[in-house]
Jmol script that loads the backbone (N, CA, C; Angstrom):
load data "model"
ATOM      1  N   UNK A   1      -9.901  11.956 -31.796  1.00  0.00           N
ATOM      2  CA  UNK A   1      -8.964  11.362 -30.859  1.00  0.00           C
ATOM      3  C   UNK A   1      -7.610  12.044 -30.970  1.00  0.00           C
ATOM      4  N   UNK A   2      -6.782  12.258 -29.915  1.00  0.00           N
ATOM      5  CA  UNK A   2      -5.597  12.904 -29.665  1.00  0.00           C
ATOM      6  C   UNK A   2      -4.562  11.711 -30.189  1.00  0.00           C
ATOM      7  N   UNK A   3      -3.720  11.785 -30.914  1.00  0.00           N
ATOM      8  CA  UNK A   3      -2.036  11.271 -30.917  1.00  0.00           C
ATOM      9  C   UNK A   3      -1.503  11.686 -29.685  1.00  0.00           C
ATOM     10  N   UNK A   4      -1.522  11.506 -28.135  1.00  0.00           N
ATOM     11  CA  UNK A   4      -0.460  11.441 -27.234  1.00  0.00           C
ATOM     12  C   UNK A   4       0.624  10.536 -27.803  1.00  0.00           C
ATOM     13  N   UNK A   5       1.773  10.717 -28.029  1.00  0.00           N
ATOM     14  CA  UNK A   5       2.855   9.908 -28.060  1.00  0.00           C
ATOM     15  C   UNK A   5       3.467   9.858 -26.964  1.00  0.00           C
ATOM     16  N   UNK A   6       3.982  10.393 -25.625  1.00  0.00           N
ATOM     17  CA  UNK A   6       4.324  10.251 -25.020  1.00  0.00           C
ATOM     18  C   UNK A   6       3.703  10.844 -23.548  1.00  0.00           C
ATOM     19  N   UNK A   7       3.838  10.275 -22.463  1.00  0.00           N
ATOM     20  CA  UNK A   7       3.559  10.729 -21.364  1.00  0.00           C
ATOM     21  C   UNK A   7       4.380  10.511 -19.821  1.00  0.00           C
ATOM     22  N   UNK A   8       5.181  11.707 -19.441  1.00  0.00           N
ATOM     23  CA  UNK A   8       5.779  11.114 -18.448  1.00  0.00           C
ATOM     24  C   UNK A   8       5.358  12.125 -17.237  1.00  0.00           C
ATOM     25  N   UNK A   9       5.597  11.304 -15.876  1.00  0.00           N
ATOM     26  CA  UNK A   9       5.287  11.393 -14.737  1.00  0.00           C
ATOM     27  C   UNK A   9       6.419  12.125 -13.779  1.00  0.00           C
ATOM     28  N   UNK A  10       6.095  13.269 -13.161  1.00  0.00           N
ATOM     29  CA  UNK A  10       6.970  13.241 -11.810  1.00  0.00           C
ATOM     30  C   UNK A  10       5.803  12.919 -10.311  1.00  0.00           C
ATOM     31  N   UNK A  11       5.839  11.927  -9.551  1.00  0.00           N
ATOM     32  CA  UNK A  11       5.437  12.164  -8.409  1.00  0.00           C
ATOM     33  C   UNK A  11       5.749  13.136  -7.546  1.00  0.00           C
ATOM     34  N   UNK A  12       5.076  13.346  -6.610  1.00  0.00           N
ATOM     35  CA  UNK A  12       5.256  14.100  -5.783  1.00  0.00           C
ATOM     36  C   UNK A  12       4.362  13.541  -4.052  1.00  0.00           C
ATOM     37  N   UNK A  13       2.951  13.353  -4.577  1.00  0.00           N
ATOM     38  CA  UNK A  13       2.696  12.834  -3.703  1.00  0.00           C
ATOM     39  C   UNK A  13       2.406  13.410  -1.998  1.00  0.00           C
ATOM     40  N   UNK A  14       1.796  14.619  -1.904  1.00  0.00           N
ATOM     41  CA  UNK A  14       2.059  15.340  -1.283  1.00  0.00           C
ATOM     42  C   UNK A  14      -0.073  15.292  -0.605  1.00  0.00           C
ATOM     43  N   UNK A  15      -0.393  15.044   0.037  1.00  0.00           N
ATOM     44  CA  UNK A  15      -2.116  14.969   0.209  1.00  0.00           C
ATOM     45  C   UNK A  15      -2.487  14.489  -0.839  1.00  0.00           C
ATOM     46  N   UNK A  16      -3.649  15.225  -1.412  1.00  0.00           N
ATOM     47  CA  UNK A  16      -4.408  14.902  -2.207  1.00  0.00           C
ATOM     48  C   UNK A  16      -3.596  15.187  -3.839  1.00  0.00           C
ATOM     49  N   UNK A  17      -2.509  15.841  -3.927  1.00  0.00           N
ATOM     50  CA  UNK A  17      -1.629  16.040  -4.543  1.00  0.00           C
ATOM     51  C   UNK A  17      -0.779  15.062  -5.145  1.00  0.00           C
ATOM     52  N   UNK A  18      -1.110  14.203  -6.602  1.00  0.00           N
ATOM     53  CA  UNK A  18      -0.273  12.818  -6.708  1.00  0.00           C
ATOM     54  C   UNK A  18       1.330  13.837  -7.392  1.00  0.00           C
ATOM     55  N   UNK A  19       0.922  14.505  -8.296  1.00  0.00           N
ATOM     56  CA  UNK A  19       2.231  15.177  -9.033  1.00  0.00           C
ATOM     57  C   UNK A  19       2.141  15.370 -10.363  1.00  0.00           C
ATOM     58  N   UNK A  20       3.137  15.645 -11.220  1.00  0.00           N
ATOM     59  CA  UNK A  20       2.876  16.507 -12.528  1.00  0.00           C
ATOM     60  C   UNK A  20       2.778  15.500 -14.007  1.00  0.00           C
ATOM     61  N   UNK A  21       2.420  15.912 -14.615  1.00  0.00           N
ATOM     62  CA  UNK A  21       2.946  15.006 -15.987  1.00  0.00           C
ATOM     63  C   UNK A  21       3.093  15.975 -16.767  1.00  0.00           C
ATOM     64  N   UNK A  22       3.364  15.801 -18.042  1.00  0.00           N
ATOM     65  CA  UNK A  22       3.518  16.237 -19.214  1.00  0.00           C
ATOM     66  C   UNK A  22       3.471  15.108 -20.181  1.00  0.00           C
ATOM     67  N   UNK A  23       2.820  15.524 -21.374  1.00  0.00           N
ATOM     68  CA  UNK A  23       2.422  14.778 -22.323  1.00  0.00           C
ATOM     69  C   UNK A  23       3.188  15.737 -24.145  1.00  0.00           C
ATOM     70  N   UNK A  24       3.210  14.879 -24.454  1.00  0.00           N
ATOM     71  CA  UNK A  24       3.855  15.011 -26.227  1.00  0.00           C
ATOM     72  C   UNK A  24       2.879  14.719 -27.099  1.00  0.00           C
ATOM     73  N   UNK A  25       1.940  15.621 -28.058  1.00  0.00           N
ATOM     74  CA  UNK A  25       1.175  15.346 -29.044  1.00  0.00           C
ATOM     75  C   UNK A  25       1.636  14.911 -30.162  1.00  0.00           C
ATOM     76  N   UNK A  26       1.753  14.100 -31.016  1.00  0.00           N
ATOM     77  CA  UNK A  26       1.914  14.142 -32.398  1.00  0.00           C
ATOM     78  C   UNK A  26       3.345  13.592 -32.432  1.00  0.00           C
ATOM     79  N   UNK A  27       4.539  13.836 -31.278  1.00  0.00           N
ATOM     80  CA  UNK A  27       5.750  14.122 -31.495  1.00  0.00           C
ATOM     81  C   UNK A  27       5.818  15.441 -31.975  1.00  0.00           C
ATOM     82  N   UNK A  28       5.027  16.470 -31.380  1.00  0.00           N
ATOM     83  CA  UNK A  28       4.770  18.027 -32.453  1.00  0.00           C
ATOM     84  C   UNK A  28       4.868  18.947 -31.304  1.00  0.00           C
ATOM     85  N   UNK A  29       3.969  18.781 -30.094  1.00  0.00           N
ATOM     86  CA  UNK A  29       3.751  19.717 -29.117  1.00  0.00           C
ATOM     87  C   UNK A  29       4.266  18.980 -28.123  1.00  0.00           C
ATOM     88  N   UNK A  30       4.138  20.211 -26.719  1.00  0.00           N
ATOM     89  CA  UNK A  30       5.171  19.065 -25.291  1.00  0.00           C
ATOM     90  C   UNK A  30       3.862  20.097 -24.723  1.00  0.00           C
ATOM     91  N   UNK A  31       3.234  19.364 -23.405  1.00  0.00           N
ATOM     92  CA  UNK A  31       2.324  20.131 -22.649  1.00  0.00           C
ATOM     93  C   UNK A  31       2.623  20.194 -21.195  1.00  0.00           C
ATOM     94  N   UNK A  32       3.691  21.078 -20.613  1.00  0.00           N
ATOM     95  CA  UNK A  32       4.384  20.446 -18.926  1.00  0.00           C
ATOM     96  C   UNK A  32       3.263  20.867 -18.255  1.00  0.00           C
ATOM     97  N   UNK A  33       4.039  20.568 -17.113  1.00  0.00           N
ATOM     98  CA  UNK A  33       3.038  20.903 -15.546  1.00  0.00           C
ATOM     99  C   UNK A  33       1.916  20.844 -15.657  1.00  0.00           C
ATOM    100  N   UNK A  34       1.267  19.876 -16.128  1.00  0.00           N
ATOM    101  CA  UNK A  34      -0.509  19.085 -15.704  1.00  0.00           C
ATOM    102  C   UNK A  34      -0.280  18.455 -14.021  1.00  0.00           C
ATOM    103  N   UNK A  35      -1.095  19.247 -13.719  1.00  0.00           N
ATOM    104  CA  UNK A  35      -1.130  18.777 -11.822  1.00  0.00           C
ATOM    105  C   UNK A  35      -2.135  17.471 -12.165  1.00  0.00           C
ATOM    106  N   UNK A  36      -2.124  15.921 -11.588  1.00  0.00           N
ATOM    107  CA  UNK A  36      -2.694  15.164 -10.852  1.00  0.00           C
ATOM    108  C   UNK A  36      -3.074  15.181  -9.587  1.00  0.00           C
ATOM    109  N   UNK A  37      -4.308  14.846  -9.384  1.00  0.00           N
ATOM    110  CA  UNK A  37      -4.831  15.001  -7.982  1.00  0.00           C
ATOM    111  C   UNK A  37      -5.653  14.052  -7.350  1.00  0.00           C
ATOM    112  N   UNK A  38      -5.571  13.470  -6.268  1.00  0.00           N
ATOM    113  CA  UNK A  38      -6.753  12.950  -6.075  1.00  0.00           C
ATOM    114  C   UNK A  38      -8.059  13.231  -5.112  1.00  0.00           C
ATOM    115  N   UNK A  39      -9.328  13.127  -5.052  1.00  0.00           N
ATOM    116  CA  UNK A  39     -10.374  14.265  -5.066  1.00  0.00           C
ATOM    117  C   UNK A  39     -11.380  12.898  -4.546  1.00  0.00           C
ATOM    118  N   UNK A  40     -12.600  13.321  -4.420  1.00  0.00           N
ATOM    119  CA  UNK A  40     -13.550  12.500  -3.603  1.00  0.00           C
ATOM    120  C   UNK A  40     -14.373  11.639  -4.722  1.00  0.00           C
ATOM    121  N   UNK A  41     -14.148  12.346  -5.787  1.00  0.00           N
ATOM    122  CA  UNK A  41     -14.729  11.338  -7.410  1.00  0.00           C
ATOM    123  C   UNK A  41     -13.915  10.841  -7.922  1.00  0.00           C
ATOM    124  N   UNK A  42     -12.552  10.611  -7.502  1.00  0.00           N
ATOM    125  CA  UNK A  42     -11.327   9.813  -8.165  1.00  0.00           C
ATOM    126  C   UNK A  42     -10.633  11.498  -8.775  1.00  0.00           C
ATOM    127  N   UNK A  43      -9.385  10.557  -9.704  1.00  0.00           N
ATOM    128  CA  UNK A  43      -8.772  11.577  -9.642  1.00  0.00           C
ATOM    129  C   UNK A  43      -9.130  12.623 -10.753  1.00  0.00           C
ATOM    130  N   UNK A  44      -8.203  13.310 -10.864  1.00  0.00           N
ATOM    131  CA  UNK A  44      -8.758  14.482 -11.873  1.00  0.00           C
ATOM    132  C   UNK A  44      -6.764  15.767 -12.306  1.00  0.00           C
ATOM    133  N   UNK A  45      -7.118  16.101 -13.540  1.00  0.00           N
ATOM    134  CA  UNK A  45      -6.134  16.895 -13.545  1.00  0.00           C
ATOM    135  C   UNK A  45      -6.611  18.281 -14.101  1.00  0.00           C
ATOM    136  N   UNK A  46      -5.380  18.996 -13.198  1.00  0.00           N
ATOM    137  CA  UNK A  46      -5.478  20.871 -13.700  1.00  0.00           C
ATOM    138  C   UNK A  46      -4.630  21.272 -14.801  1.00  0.00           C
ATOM    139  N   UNK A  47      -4.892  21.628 -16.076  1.00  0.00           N
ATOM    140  CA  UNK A  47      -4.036  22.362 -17.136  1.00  0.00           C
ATOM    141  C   UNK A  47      -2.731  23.175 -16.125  1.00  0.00           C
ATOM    142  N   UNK A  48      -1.727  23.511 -16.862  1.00  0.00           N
ATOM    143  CA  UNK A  48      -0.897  24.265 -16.466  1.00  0.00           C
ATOM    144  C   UNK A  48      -1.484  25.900 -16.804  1.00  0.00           C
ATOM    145  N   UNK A  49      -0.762  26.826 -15.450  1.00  0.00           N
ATOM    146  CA  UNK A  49      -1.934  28.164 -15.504  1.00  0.00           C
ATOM    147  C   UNK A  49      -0.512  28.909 -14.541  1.00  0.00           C
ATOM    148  N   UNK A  50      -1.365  30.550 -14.918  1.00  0.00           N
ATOM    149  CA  UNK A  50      -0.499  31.714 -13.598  1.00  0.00           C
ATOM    150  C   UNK A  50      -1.496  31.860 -12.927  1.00  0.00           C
ATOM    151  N   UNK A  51      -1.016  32.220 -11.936  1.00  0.00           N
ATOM    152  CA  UNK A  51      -1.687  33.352 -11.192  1.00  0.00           C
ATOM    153  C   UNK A  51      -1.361  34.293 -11.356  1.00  0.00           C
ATOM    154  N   UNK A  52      -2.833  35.118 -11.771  1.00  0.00           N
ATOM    155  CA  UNK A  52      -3.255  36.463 -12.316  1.00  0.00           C
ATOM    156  C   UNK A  52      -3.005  37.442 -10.696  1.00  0.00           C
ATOM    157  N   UNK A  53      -1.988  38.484 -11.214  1.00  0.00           N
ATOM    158  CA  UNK A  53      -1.065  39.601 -10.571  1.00  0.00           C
ATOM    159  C   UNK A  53      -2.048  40.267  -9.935  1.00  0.00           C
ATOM    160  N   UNK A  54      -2.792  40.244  -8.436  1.00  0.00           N
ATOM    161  CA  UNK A  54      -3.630  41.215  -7.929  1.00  0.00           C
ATOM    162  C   UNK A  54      -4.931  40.875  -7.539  1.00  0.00           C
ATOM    163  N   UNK A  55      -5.448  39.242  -8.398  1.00  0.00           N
ATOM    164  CA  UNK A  55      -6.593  38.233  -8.362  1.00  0.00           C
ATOM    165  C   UNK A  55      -6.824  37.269  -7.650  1.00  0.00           C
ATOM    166  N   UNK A  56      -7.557  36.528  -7.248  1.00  0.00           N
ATOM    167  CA  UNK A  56      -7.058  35.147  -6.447  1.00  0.00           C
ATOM    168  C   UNK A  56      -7.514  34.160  -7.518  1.00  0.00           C
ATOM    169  N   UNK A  57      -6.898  34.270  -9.085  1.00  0.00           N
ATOM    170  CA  UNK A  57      -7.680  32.916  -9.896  1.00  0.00           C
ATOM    171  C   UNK A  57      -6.350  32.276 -10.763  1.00  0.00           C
ATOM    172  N   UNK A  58      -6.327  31.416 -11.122  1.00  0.00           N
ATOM    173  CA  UNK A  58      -5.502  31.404 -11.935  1.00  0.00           C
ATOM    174  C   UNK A  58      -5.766  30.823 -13.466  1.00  0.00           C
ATOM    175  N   UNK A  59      -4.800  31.755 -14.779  1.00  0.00           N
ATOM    176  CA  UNK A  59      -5.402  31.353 -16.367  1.00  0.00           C
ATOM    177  C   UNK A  59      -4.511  30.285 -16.887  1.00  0.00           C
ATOM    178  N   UNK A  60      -5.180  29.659 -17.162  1.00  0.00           N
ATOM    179  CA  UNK A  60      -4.844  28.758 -18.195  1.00  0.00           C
ATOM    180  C   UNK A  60      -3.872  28.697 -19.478  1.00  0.00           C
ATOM    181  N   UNK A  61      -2.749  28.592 -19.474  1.00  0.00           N
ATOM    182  CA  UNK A  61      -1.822  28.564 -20.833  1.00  0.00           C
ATOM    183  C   UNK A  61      -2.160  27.635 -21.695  1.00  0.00           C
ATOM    184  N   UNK A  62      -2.483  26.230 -21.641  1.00  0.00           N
ATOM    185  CA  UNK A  62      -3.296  25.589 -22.479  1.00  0.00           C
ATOM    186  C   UNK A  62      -4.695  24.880 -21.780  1.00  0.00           C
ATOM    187  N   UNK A  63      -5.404  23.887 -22.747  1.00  0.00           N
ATOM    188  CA  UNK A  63      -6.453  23.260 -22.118  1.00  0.00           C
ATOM    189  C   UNK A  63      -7.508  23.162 -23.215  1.00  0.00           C
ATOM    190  N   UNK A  64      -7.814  22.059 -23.052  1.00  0.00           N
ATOM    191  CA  UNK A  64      -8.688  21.295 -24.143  1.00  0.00           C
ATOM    192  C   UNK A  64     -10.444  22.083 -23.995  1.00  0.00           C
ATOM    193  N   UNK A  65     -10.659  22.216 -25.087  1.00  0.00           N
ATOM    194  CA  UNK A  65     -11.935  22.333 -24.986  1.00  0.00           C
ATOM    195  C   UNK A  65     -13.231  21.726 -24.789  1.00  0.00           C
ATOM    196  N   UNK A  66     -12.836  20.289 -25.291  1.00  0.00           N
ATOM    197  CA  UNK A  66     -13.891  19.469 -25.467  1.00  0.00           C
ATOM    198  C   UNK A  66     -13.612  18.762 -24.375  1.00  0.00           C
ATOM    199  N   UNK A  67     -14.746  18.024 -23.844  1.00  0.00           N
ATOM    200  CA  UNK A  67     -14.309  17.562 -22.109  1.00  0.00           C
ATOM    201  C   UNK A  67     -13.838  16.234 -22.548  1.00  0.00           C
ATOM    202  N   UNK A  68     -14.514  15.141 -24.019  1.00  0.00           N
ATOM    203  CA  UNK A  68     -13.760  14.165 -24.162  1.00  0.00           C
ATOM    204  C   UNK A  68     -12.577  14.283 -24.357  1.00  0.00           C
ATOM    205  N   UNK A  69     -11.484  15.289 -25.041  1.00  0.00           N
ATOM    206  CA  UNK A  69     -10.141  15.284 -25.231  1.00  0.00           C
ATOM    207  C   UNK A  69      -9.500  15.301 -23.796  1.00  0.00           C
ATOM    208  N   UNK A  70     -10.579  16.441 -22.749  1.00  0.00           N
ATOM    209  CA  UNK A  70      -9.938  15.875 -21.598  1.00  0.00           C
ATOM    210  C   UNK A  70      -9.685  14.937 -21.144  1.00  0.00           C
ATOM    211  N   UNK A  71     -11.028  14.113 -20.729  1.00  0.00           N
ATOM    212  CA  UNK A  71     -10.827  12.703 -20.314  1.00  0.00           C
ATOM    213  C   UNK A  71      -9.798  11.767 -21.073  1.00  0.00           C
ATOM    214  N   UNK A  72      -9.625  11.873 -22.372  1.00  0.00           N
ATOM    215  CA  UNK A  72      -8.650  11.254 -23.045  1.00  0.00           C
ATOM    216  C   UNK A  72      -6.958  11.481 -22.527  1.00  0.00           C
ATOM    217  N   UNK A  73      -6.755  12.853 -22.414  1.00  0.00           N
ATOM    218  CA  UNK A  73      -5.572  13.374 -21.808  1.00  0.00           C
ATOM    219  C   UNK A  73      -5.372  12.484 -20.029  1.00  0.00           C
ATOM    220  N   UNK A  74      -6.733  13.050 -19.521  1.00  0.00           N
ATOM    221  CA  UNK A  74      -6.528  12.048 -18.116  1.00  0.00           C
ATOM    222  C   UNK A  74      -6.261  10.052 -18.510  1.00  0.00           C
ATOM    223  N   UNK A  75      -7.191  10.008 -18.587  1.00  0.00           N
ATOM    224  CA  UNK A  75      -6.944   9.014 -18.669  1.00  0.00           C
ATOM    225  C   UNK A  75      -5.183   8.442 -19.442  1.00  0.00           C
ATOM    226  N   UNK A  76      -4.711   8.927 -20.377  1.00  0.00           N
ATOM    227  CA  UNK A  76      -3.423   8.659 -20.842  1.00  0.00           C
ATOM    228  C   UNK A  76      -2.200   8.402 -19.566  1.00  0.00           C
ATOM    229  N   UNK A  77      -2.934   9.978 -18.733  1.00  0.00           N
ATOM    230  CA  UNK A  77      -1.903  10.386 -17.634  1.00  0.00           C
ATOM    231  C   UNK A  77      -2.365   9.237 -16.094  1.00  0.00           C
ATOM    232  N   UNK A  78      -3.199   8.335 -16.033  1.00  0.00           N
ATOM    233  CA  UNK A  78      -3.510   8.010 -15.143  1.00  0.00           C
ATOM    234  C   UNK A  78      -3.064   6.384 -15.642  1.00  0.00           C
ATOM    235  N   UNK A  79      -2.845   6.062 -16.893  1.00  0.00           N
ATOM    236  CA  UNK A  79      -2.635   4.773 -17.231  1.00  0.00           C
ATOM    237  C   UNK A  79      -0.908   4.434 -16.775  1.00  0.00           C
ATOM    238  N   UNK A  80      -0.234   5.670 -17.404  1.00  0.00           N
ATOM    239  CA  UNK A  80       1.265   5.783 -17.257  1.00  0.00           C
ATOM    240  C   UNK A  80       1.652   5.976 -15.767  1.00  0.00           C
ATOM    241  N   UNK A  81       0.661   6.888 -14.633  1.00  0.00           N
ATOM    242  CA  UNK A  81       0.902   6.892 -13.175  1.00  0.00           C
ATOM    243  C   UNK A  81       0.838   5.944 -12.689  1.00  0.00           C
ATOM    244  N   UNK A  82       0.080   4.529 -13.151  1.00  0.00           N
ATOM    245  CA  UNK A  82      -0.519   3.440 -12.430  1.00  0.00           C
ATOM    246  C   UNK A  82       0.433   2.294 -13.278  1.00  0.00           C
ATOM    247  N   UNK A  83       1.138   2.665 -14.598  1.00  0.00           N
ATOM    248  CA  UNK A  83       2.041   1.672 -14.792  1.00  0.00           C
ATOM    249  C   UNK A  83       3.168   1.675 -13.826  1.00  0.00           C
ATOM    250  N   UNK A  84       3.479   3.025 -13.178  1.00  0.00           N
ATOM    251  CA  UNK A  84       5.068   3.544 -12.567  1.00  0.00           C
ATOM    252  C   UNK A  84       4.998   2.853 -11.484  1.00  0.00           C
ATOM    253  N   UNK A  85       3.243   2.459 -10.796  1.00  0.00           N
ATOM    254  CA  UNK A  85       3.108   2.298  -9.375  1.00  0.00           C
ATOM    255  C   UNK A  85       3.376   1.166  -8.966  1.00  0.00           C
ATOM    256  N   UNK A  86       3.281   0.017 -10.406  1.00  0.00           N
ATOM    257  CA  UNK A  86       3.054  -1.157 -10.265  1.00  0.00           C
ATOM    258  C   UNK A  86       4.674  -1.859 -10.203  1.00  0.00           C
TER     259      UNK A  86
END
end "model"
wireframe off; spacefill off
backbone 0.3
color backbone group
């Protein structure tokens, strides 16, 4: 299980586009620009990434390996979007 200590929200809100978070591990690491989205299976988020110079893909600067740490990360970020909403 992840130590998120913190998680905050910018909306944006734009289509299917809810907006960014960033999350704080441990009080150790800061992880910005995680895109929220919402999608036809509920929502879902994209690691922060470039676009690769000449490609049409873009890499990943961080991102969990294991798909439960993902879901753990979403879910953190979807508890704190839905506290802001309320």
């Amino acid at each position: 299980m992840l130590d998120i200590t913190e998680v905050r929200i910018k909306r944006i809100e734009k289509g299917n586009f809810l907006g960014y978070a960033s999350i704080c591990i441990a009080d150790s690491i800061v992880i910005k620009e995680i895109k929220l989205f919402k999608g036809k299976e509920g929502r879902y988020i994209i690691m922060p990434g470039q676009r690769i110079k000449g490609q049409d893909r873009i890499r990943n600067f961080a991102y969990p390996i294991k798909e439960d740490i993902r879901l753990e990360i979403l879910q953190k970020i979807l508890e704190e979007y839905d506290k802001e909403t309320k």
